[in-house]
MARZA-263247 format. One record per residue (C-alpha): residue number from 1; x, y, z; residue in three letters; chain. Coordinates in Angstrom, 1 decimal, always signed. Example, Ala and Ser with C-alpha at 12.3 -4.5 7.8 and 13.67 -1.06 7.14 Angstrom:
<rs>
    n      xx      yy      zz  res  chain
    1   +12.3    -4.5    +7.8  ALA      A
    2   +13.7    -1.1    +7.1  SER      A
</rs>
This chain:
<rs>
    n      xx      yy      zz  res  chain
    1   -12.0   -12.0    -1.6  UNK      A
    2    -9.4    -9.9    -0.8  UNK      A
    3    -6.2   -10.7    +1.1  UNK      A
    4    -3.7    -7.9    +2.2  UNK      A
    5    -0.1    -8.9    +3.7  UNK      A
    6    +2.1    -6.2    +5.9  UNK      A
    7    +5.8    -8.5    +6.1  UNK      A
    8    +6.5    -5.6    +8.6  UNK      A
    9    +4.2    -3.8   +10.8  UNK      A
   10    +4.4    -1.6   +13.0  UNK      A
   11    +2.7    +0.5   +16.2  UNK      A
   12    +3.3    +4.0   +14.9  UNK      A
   13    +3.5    +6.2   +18.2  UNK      A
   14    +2.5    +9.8   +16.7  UNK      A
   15    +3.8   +12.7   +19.0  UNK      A
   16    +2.3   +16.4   +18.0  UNK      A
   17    +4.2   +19.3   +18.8  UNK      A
   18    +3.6   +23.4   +18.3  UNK      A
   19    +7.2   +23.9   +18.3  UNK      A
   20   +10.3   +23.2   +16.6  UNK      A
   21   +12.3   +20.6   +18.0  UNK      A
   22   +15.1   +22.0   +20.1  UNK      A
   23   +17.7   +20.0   +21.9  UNK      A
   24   +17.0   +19.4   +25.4  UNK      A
   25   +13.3   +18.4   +26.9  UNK      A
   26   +10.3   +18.8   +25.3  UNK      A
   27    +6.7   +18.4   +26.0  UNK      A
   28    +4.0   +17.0   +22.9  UNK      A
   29    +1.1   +18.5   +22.8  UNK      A
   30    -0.4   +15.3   +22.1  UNK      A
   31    +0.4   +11.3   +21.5  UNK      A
   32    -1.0    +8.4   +20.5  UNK      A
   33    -0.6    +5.0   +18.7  UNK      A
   34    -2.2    +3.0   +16.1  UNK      A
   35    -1.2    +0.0   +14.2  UNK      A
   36    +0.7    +0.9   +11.1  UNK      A
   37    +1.9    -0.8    +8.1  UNK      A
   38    +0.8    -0.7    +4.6  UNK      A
   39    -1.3    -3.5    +3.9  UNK      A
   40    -3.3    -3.1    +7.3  UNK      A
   41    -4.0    +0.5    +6.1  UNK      A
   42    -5.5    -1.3    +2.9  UNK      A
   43    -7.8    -3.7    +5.0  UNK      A
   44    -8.0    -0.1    +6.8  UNK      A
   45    -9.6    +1.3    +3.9  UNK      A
   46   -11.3    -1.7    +2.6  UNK      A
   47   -13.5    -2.0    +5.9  UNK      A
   48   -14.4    +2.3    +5.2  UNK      A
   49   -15.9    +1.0    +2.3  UNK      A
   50   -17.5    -1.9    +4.4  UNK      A
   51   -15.7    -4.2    +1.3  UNK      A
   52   -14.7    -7.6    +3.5  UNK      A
   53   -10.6    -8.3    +3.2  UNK      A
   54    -8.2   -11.0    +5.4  UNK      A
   55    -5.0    -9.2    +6.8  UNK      A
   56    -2.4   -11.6    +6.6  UNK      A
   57    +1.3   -11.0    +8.6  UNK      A
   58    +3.8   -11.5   +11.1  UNK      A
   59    +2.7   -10.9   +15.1  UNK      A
   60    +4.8   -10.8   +18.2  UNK      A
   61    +5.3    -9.6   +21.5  UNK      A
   62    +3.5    -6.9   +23.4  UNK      A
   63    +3.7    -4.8   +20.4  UNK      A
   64    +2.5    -7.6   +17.9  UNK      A
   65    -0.9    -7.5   +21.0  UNK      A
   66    -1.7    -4.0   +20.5  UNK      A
   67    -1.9    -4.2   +16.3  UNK      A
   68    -3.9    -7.5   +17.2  UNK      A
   69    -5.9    -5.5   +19.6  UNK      A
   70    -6.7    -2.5   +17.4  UNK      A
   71    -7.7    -4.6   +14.0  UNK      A
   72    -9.9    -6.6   +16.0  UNK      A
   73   -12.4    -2.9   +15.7  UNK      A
   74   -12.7    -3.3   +11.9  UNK      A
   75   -15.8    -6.1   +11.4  UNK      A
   76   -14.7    -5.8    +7.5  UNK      A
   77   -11.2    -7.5    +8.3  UNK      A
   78   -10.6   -11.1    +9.3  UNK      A
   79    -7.1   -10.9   +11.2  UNK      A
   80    -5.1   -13.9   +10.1  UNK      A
   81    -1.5   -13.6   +11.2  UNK      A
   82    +2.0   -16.0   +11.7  UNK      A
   83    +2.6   -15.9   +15.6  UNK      A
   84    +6.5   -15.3   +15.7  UNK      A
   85    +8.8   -15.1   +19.0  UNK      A
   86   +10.1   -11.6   +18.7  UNK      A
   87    +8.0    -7.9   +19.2  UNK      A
   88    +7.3    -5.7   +16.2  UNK      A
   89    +8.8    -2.7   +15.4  UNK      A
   90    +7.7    +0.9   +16.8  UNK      A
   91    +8.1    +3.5   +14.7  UNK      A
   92    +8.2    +7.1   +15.7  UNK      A
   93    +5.5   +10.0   +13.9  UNK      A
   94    +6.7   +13.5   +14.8  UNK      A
   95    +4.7   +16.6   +13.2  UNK      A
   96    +5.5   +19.7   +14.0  UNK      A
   97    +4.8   +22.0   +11.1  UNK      A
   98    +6.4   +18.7    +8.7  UNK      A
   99    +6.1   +15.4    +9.0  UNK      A
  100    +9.6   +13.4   +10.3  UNK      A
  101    +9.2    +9.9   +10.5  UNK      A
  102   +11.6    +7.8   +12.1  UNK      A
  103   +11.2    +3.6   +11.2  UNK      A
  104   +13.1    +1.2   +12.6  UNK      A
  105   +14.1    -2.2   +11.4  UNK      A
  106   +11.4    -4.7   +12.8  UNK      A
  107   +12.1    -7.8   +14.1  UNK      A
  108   +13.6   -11.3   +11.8  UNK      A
  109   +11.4   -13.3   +10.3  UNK      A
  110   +12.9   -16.7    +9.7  UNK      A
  111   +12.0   -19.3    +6.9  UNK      A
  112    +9.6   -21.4    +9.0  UNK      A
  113    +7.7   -18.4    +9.7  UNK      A
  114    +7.7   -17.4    +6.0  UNK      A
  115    +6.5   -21.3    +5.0  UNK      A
  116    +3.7   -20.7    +7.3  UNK      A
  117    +2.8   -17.3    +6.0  UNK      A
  118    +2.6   -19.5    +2.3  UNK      A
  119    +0.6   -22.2    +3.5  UNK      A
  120    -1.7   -19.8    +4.4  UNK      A
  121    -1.8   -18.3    +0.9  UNK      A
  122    -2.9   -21.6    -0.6  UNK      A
  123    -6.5   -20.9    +0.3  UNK      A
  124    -6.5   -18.5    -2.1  UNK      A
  125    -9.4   -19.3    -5.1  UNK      A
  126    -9.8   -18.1    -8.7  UNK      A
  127   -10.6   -14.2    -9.0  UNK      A
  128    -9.4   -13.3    -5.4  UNK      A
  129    -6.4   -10.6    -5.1  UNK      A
  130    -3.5   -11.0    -3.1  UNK      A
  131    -2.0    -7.5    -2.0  UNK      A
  132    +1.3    -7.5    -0.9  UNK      A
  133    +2.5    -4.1    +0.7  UNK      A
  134    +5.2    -2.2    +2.5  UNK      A
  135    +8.8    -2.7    +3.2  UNK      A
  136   +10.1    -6.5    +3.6  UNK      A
  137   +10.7    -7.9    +7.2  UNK      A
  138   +14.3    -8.8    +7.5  UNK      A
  139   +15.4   -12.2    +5.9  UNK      A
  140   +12.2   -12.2    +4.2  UNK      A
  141   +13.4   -11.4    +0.5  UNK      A
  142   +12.7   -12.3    -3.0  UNK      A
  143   +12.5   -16.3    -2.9  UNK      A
  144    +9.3   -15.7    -0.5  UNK      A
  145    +7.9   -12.8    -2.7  UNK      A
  146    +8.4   -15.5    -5.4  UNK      A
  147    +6.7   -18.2    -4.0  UNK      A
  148    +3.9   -16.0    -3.1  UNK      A
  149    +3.6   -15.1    -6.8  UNK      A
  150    +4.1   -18.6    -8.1  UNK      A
  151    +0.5   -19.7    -5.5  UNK      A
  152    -0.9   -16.6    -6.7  UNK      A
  153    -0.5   -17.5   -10.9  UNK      A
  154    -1.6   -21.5    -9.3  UNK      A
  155    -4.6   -20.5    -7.9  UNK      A
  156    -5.5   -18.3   -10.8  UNK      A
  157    -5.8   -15.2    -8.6  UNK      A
  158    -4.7   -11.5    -8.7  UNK      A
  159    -1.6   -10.5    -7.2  UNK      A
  160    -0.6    -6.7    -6.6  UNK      A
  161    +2.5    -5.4    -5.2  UNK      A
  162    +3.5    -2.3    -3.2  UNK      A
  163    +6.9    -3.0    -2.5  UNK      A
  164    +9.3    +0.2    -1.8  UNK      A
  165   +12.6    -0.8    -3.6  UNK      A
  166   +11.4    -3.8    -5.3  UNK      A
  167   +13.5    -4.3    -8.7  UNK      A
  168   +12.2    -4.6   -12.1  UNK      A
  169   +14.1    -8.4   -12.2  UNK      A
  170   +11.7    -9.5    -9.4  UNK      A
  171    +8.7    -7.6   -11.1  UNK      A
  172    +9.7    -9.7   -14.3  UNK      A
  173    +9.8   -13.0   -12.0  UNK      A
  174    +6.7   -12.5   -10.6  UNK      A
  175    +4.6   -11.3   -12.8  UNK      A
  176    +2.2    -9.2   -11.3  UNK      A
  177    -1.2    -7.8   -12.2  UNK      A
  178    -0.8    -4.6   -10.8  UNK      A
  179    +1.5    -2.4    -9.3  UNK      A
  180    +1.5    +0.4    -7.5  UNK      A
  181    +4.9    +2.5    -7.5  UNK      A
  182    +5.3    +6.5    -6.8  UNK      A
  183    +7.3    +8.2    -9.1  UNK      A
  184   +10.4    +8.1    -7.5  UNK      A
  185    +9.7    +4.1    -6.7  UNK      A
  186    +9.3    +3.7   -10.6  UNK      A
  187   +12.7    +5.1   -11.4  UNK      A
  188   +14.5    +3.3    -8.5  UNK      A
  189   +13.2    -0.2    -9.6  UNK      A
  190   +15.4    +0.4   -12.8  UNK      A
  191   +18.5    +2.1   -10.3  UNK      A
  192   +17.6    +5.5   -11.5  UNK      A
  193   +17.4    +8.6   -10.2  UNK      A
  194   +14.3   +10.8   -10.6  UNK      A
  195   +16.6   +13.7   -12.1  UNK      A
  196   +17.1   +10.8   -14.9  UNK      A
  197   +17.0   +12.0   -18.5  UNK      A
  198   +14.7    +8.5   -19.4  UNK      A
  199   +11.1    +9.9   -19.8  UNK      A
  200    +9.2    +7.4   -16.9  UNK      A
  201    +6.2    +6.6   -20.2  UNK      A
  202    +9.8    +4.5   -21.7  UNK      A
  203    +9.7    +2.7   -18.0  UNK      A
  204    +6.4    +2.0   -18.2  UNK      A
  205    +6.3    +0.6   -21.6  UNK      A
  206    +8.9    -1.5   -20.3  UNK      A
  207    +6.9    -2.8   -17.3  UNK      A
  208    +4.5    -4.0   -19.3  UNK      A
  209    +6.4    -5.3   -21.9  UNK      A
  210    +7.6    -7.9   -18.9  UNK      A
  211    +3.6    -9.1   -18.6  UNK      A
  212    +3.4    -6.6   -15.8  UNK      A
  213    -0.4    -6.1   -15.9  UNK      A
  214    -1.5    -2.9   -14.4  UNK      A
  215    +0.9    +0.3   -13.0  UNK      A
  216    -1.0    +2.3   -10.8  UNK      A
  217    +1.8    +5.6   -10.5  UNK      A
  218    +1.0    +7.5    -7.8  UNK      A
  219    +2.4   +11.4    -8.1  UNK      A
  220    +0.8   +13.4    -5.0  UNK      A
  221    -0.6   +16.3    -5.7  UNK      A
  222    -0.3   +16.0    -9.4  UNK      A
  223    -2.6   +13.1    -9.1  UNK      A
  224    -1.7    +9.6   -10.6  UNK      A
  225    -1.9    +7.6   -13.9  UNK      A
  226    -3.1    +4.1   -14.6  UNK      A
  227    -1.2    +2.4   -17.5  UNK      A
  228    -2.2    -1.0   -18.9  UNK      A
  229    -0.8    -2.2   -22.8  UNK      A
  230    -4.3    -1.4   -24.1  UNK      A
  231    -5.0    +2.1   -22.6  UNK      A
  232    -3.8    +4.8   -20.1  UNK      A
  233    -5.9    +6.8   -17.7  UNK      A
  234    -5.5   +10.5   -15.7  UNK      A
  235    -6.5   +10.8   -12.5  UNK      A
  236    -7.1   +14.6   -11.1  UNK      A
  237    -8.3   +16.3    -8.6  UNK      A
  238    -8.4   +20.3    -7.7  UNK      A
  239    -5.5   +21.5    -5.3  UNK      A
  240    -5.9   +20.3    -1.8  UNK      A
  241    -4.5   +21.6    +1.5  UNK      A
  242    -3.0   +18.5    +2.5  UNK      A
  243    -2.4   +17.8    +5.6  UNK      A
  244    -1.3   +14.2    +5.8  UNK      A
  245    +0.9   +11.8    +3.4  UNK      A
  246    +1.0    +8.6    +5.5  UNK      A
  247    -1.6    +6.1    +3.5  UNK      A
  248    -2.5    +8.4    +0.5  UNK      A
  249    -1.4    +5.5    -2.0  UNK      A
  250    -2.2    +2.9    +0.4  UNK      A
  251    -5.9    +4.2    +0.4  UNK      A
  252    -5.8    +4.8    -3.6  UNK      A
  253    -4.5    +1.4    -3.8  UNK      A
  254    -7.6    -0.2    -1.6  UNK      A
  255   -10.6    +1.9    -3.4  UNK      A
  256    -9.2    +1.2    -6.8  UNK      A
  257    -8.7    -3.2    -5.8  UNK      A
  258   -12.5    -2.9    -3.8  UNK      A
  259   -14.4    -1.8    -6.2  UNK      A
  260   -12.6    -3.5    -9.4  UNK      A
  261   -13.2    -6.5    -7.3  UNK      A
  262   -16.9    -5.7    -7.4  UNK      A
  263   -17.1    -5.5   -10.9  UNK      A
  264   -16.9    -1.5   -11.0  UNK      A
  265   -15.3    -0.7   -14.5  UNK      A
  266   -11.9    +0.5   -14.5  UNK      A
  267   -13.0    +4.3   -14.7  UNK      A
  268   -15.4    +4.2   -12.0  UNK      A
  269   -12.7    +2.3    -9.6  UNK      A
  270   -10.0    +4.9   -10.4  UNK      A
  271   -12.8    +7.7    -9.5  UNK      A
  272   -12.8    +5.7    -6.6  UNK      A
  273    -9.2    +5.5    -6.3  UNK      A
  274    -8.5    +9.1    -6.7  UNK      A
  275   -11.5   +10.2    -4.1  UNK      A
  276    -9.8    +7.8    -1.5  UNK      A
  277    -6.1    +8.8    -2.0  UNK      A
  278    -7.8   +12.7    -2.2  UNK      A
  279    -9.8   +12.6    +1.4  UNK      A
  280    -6.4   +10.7    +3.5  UNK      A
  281    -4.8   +13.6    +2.5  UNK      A
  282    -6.9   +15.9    +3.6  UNK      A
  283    -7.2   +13.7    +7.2  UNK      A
  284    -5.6   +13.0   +10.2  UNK      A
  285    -4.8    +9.3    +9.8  UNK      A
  286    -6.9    +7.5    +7.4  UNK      A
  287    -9.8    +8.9    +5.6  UNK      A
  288   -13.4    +7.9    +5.9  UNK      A
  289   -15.9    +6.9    +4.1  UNK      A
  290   -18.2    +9.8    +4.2  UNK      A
  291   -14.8   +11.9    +3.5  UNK      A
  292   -14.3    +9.6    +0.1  UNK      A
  293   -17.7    +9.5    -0.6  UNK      A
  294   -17.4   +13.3    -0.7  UNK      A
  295   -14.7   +14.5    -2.7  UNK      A
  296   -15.5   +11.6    -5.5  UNK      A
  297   -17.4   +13.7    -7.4  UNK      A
  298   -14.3   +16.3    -7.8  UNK      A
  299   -12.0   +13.5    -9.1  UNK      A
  300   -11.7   +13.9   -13.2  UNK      A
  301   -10.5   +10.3   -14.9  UNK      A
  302    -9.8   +10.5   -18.9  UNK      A
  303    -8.4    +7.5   -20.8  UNK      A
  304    -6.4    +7.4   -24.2  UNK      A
  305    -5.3    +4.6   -26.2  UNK      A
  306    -1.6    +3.7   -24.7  UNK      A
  307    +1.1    +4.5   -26.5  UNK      A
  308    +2.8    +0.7   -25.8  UNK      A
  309    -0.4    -0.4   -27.8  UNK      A
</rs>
């Protein structure tokens, strides 16, 4: 089984516009809403691939109703959220020519709301994956990531984390199997700037050398890179006209966890992987599975002995 968890989600109110935003008012051409966050767009891309996964978070208000609402569509995905008193964020999707997002902070989520998010967590058996994604809520920090990870190692499960601006001291705590950082992600877990003279291979090594067990480095259109201590793979694709970046890694990170998960090798889940992360990009919203299915066959992986071995 696999068990996604969004601390923060989100109803992301898209607005499309021909023209260039001008002060003063202006009309979209069109606007809509769906439930965002980036462990729901996991469970999203899980139930594409009809692959079953539970969607764990935090629910309130009239907003926290209309994610409820909109997962209930997906048969793959077994809803299982902490009822809190406050209404989830809203975030704001303009594209016009470019894509300007504008998130706001969410609501709190205080420590009885976090120990109930755990106890959930304790269901968790041998060989299941626990995929924890997306920015924080506020006041939930490391000591719950933690504890999360300590249930994880208990149960003898899998845990993966997607965490923009998680640092390489909680990484080292928590042990992870896998990880799934952009390039820019990988540098700031060490306080670095991408314009850093450190090659990112030295910050990989050094992942792993803390017993993290898989980095899954995501690099747009120059494809991504799975490193383990054993081996390293290339993912690539041929140029695409992209038209979207919201879920791209979200959807590599889903294919890639399915299929391992169904005892797919590690080169035929990062075909996978590659394919899923390929056809969101070409989408509106989140790819298909008939999209995926698709473009698989133009993904290239190699593999190589890893240098850290």
């Amino acid at each position: 089984m696999i068990v996604t968890h969004t601390s923060n989600p989100s109803i992301d109110y898209y607005l499309e516009l021909s023209n260039s935003l001008v002060s003063g008012v202006q009309r979209a051409d069109s606007a809509y809403c769906l439930a965002g966050g980036k462990g729901l767009n996991v469970s999203m891309i899980l139930n594409q691939m009809s692959i079953a996964s539970v969607a764990t978070t935090f629910l309130g208000g009239f907003s926290g109703n209309f994610i409820s609402e909109q997962m209930r569509q997906y048969p793959w995905i077994r809803l299982d959220a902490v009822e809190i008193e406050t209404m989830n964020r809203i975030n704001v999707k303009l594209r016009n020519h470019q894509e300007t997002d504008i998130n706001t902070p969410g609501p709190i989520v205080n420590k009885d709301h976090q120990r109930a998010l755990l106890a959930k967590l304790r269901q968790l058996k041998p060989g299941d994956w626990l995929l924890i994604c997306g920015s924080l809520a506020q006041a939930v920090d490391t000591e719950f990531l933690e504890a999360a990870a300590s249930l994880v190692h208990q149960q003898q499960a899998y845990l993966g984390l997607d965490i923009p601006g998680i640092k390489v001291e909680t990484l080292a705590r928590c042990r992870p199997h896998l990880i799934k950082p952009n390039v820019e992600e990988l540098y700031a877990m060490f306080d670095l700037p991408p314009t850093s003279p450190i090659s990112s291979q030295s910050l990989i090594d050094r992942l792993l050398a803390m017993k993290v067990g898989g980095i899954l480095l995501s690099n747009g259109a120059d494809g991504a890179q799975y490193h383990t201590a054993q081996a390293r793979w290339t993912i690539a694709h041929p140029p695409l006209d992209a038209v979207n970046t919201v879920g791209c890694g979200d959807s590599m990170l889903a294919a890639f966890v399915g299929r391992l998960d169904q005892g797919c090798t590690i080169e035929e889940a990062l075909l996978w992987a590659g394919a899923a992360g390929e056809a969101t990009a070409v989408s509106v919203g989140l790819a298909d599975y008939a999209r995926i299915e698709q473009l698989k066959d133009s993904v290239k992986v190699c593999s190589a002995l890893s240098q850290s071995s």
